[in-house]
VEXDREN-2710 file (C-alpha; in Angstrom, 1 decimal):
% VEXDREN-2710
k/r/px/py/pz
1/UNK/-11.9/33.7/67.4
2/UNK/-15.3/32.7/67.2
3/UNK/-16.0/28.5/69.0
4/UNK/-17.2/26.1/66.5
5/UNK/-19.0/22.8/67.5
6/UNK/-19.4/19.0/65.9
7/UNK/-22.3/16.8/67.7
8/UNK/-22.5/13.6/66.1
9/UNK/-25.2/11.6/66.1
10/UNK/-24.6/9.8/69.4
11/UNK/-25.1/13.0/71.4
12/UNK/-21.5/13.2/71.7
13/UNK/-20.2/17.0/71.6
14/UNK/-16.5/18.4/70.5
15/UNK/-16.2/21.8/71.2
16/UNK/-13.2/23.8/69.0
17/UNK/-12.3/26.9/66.7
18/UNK/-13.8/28.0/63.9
19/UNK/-12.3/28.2/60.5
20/UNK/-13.4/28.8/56.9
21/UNK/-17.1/29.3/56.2
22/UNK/-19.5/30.3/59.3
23/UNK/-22.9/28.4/59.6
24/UNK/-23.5/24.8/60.0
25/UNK/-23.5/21.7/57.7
26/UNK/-25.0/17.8/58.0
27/UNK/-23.3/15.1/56.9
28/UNK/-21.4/11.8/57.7
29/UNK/-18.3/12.1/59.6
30/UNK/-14.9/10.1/58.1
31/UNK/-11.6/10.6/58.4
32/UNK/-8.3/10.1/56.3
33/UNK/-4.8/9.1/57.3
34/UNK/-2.8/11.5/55.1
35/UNK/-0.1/12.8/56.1
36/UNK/-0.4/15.4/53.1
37/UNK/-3.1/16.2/50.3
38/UNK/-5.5/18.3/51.9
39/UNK/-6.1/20.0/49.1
40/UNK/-6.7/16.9/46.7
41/UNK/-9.4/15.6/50.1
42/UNK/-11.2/18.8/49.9
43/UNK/-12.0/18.7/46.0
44/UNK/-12.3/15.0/45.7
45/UNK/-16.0/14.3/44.8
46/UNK/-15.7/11.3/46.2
47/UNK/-15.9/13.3/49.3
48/UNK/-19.8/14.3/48.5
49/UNK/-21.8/14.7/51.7
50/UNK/-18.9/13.5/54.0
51/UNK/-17.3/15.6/56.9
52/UNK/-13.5/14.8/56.9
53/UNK/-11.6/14.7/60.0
54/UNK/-7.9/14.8/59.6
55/UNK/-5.6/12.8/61.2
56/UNK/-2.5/14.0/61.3
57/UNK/-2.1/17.2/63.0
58/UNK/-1.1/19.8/61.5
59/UNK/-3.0/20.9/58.5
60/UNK/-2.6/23.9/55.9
61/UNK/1.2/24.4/56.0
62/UNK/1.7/24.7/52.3
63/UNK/-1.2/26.7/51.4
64/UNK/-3.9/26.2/49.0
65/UNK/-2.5/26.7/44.9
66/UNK/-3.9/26.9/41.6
67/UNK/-1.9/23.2/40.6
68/UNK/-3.3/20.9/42.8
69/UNK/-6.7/20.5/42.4
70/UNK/-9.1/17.7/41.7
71/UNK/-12.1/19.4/40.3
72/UNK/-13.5/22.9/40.1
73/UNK/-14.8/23.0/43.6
74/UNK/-14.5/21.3/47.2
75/UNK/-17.7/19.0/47.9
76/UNK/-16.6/18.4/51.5
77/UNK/-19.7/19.0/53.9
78/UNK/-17.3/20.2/56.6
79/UNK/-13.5/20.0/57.5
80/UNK/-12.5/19.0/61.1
81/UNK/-8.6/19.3/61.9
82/UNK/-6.1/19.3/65.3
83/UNK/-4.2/22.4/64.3
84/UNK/-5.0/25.0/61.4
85/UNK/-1.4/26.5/60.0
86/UNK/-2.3/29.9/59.6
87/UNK/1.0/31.4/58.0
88/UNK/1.2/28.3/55.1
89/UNK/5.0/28.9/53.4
90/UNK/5.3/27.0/49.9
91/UNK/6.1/29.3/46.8
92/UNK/3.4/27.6/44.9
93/UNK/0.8/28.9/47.6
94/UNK/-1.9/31.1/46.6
95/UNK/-4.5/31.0/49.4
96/UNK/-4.2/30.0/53.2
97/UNK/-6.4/27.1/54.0
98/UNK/-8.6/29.4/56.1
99/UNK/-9.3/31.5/52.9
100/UNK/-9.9/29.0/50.7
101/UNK/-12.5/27.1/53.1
102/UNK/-14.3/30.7/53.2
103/UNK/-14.3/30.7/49.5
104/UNK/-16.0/27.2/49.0
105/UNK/-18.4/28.1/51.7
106/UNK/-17.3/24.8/53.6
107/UNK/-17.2/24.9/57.8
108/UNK/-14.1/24.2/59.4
109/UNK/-13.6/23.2/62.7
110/UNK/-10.0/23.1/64.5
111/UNK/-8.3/22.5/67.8
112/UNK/-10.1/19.9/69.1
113/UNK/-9.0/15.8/69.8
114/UNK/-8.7/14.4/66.4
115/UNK/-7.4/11.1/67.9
116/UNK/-10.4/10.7/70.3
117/UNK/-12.8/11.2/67.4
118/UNK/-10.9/9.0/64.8
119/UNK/-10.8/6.2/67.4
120/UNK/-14.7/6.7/67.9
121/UNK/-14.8/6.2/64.6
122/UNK/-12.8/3.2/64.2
123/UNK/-14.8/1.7/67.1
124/UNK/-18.4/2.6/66.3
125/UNK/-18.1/2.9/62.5
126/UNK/-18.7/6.1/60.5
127/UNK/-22.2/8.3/61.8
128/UNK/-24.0/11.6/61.3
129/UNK/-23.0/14.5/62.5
130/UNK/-23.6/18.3/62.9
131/UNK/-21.1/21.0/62.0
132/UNK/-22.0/24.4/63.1
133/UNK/-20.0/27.4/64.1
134/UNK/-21.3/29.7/67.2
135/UNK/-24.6/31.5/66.9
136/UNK/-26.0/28.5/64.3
137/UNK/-26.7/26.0/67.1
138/UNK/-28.6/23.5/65.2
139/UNK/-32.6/23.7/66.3
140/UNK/-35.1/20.1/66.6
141/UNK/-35.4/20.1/62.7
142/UNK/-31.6/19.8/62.0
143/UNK/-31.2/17.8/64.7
144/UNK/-34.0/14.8/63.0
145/UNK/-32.2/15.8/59.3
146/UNK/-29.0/14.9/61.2
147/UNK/-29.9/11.7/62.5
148/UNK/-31.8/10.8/59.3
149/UNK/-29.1/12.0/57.2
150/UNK/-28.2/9.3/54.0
151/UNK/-26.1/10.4/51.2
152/UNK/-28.2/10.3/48.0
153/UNK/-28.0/11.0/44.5
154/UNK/-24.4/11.7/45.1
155/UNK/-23.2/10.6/41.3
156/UNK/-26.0/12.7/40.0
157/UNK/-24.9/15.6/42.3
158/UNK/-21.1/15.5/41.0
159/UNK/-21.4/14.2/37.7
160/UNK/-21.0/16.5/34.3
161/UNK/-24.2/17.4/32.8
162/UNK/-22.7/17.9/29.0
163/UNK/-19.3/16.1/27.0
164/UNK/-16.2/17.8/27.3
165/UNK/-13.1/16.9/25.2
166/UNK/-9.3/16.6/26.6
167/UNK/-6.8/16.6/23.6
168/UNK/-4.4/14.1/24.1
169/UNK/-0.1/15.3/24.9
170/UNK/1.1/14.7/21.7
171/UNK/-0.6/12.6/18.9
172/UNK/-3.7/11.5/19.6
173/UNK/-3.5/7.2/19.3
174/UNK/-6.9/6.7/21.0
175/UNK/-10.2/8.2/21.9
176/UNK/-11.1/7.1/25.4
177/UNK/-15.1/7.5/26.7
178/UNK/-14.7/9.4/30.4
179/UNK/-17.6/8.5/32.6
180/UNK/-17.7/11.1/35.4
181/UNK/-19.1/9.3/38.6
182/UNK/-17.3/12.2/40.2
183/UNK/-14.1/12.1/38.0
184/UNK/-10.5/13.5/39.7
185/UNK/-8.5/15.8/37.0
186/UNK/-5.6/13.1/37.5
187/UNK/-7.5/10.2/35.8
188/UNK/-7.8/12.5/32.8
189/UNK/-3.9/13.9/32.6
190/UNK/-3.3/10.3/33.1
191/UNK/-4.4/9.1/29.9
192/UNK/-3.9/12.2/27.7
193/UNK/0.0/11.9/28.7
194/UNK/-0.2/8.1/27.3
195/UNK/-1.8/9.6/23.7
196/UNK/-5.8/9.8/24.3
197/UNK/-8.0/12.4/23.6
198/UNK/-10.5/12.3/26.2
199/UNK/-14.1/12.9/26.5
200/UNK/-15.7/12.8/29.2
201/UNK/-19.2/11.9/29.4
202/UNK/-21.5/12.5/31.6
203/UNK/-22.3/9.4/34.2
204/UNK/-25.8/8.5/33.3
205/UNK/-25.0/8.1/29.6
206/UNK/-26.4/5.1/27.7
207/UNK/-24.2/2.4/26.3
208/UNK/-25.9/2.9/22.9
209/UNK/-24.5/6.2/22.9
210/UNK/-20.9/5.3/23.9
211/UNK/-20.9/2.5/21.5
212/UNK/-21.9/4.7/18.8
213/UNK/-19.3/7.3/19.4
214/UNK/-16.3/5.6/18.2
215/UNK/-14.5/5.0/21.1
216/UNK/-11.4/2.9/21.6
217/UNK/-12.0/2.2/25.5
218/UNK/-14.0/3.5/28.5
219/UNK/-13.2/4.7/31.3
220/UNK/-14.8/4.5/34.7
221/UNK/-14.2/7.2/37.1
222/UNK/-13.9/7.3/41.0
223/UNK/-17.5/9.0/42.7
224/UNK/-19.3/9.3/45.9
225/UNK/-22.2/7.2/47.4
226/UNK/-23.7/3.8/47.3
227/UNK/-23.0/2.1/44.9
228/UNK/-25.9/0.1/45.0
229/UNK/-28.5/3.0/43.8
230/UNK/-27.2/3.4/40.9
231/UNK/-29.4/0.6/39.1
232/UNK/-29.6/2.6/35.5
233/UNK/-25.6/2.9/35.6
234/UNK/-25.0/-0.4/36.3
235/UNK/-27.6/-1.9/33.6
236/UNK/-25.7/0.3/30.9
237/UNK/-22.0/-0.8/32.4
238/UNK/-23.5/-4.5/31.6
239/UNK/-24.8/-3.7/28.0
240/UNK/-20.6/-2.2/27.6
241/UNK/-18.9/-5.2/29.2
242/UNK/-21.2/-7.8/26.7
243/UNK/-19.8/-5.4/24.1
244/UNK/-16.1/-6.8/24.3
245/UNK/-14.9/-2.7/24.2
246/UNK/-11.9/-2.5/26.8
247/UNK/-12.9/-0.9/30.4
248/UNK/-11.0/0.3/33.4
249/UNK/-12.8/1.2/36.2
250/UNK/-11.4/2.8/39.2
251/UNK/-13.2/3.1/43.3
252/UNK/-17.1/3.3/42.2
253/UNK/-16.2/2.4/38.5
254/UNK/-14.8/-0.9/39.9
255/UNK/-17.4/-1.1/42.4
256/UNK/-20.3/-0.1/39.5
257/UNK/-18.6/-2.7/37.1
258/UNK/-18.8/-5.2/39.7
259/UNK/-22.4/-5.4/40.1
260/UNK/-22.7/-5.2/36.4
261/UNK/-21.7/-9.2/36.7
262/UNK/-24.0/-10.1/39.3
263/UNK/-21.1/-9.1/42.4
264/UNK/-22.3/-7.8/45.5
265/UNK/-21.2/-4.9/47.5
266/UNK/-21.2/-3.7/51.2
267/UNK/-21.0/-0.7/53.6
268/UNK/-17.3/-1.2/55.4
269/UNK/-17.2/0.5/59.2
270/UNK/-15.3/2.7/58.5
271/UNK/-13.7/2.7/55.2
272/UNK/-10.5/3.2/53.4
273/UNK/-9.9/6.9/53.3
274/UNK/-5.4/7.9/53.1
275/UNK/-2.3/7.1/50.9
276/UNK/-1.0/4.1/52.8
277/UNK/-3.2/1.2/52.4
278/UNK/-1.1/-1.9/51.3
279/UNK/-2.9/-3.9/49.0
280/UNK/-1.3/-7.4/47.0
281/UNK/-1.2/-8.4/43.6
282/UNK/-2.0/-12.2/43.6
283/UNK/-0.5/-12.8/40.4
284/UNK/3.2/-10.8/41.2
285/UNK/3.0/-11.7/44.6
286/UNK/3.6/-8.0/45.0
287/UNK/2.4/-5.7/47.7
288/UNK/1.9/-1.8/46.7
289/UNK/1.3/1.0/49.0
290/UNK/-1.8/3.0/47.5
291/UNK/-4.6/6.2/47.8
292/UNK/-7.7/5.0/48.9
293/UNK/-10.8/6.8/49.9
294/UNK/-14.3/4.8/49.2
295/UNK/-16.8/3.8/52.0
296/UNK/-17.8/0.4/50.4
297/UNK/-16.7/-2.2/49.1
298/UNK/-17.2/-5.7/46.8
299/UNK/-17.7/-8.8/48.2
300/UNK/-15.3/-11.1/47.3
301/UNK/-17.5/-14.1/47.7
302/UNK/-20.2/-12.8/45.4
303/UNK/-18.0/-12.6/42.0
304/UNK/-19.1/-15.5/39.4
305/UNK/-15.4/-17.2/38.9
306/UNK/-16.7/-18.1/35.6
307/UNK/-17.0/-14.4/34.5
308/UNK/-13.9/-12.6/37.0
309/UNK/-11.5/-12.9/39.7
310/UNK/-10.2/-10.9/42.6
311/UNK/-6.7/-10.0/41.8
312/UNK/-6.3/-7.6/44.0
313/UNK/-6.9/-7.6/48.1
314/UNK/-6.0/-5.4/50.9
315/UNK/-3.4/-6.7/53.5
316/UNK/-5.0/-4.6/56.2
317/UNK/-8.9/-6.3/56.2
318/UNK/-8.9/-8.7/53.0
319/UNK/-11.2/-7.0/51.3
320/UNK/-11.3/-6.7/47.2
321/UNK/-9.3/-4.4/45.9
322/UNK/-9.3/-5.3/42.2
323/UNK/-11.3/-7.7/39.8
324/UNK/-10.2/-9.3/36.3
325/UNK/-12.5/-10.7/34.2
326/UNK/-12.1/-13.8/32.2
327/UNK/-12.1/-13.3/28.5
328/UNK/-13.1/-9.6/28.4
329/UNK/-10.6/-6.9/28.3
330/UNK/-11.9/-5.6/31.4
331/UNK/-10.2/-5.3/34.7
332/UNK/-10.9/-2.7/37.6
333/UNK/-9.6/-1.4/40.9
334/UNK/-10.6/-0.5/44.4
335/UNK/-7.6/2.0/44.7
336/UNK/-6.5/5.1/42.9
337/UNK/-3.4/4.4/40.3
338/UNK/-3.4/8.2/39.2
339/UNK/-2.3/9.1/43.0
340/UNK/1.0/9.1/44.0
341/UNK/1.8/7.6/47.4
342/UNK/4.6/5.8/46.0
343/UNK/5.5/7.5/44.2
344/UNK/4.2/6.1/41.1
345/UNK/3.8/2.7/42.1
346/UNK/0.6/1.5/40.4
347/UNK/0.5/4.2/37.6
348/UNK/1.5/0.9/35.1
349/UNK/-2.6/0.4/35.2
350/UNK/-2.7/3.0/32.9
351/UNK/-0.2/1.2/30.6
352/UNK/-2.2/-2.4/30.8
353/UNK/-5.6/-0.5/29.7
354/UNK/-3.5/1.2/26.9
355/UNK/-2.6/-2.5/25.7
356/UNK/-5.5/-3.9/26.2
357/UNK/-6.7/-1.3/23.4
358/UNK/-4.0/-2.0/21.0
359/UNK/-4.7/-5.7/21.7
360/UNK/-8.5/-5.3/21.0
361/UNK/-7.9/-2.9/18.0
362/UNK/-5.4/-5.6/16.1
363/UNK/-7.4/-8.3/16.5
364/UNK/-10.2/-6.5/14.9
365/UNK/-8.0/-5.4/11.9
END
């Protein structure tokens, strides 16, 4: 078995097996807590540009299948794990991890000290690094790209390019505007189970065109990157909220909708990134176990009381998790409610958007 190496930025070096795709790949280095969903971490766009280390570790037991995925493709820039199962047993299993990775072209790394680097992590904060499998030893060039390395354009990079339709399970009640920041195929099956024929739009569209499509809410996906660069987004997610249309936004939609009302947002150290995050429902007085995976995050502090308020925190670091606004039918999350970690725990969002269309479409009758 060929060696396979990850330098990070700070010159430190792991040294490990290869898996999946041979060659080498930039990008920053994260890691998530799961205990399970590998296969949901590997085609999450949200994941654009990132190199994930797993945690736990033993990874690739059950197989890659056809069910299970997030979107047509993985968008991981590498995959670092303890232990690679190479003999997966599941009957829904179709591919072994280590075929699949090959297939997407994405470079694996195994058998080196997850724990060390996650604690690195948690200590220093996410970095750069360098994943590269023996015989593509990264030369001066890659080295400066490495160290210079941002992730750009990453909703641009994800994002659909044309509409495409969902019909909704059933009769079709409402017709819900999809923007794809980097969408997750739950989000979709979601909201066509609850009687919506989706479409969704590409991220950059305009609010004129939304609003002139006859839509009954919108819907703001999950997606990778700052949230901060996307100043055309954000202008058109202000021109929707002044428009008194119902919105849910989940991860960058509720980070994008946030700075549509003046909020800030900042780079956390490490971010949120596994299915155990607790996070508290002021209101209830409710904790919930949720998915997370974003790298940023609003500040509470910056959100006008007069327009929202933060609902939502997480128990672990108090930061936002959710915003309401005031007199808008328009409320957004940090977390992902189309997940399953508890099972179904927060899947009632869903429900609360579906009313708040109902509510919006009777009071205009």
């Amino acid at each position: 078995m060929k060696k396979a190496f990850l330098l990070l930025a700070d010159g430190t070096l792991f040294e490990g097996q290869a898996v999946g795709y041979e060659g080498s790949s930039i990008g920053e280095v994260v890691f998530n807590t799961g205990m399970a969903g590998y296969q949901e971490v590997l085609t999450d766009p949200s994941y654009y540009g990132q190199v994930v280390t797993m945690t736990y570790p033993l990874v690739g037991n059950y197989g890659i299948n056809f069910e299970d995925y997030e979107s047509r493709k993985s968008w991981v820039s590498g995959f670092i794990m303890r232990e690679m199962c190479e003999y997966p047993s599941n009957w829904r299993c179709k591919h072994t991890l280590d075929e699949y990775l090959k297939m997407q072209k994405v470079v694996g790394l195994s058998g080196i000290d997850t724990r060390k680097l996650t604690r690195m992590l948690r200590n220093s904060g996410v970095m750069n690094g360098v994943i590269y499998t023996e015989g593509h030893e990264p030369d001066e060039e890659t080295l400066a790209r490495m160290k210079a390395y941002t992730v750009k354009d990453a909703v641009r990079a994800v994002s659909c390019t044309e509409n495409k339709v969902y019909p909704a399970v059933g009769e079709a009640k409402y017709r819900i505007a999809l923007f794809d920041f980097g969408v997750k195929y739950n989000i979709e099956r979601e909201l066509c189970r609850r009687g919506c024929e989706v479409v969704k739009v590409p991220g950059f569209t305009s609010a004129e065109t939304v609003l002139a499509g006859g839509y009954d809410g919108v819907m703001l996906s999950n997606g990778p990157g700052d949230p901060a660069e996307n100043v055309e987004i954000v202008e058109n997610l202000r021109k929707l909220a002044d428009s008194g249309i119902p919105i849910f936004g989940i991860c960058l939609g509720h980070q994008l909708m946030s700075l549509a009302i003046g909020a800030e947002t900042r780079k956390l150290k490490y971010g949120h990134r596994g299915v155990n995050h607790p996070v508290k429902d002021l209101d209830a007085d409710r904790t919930y176990i949720t998915s997370q995976n974003h790298g940023y995050a609003v500040v509470g502090e910056t959100v006008d009381p007069a327009v929202a308020r933060v609902r939502y925190v997480n128990l672990n670091d108090g930061t936002v998790e959710g915003v309401e606004h005031i007199g808008r039918p328009i409320f957004t999350v940090q977390y992902h409610p189309e997940v399953c970690p508890g099972p179904m725990d927060t899947s009632y969002l869903f429900d609360i958007f579906i009313q708040n269309i109902e509510k919006t479409k009777g009071g205009a009758q």
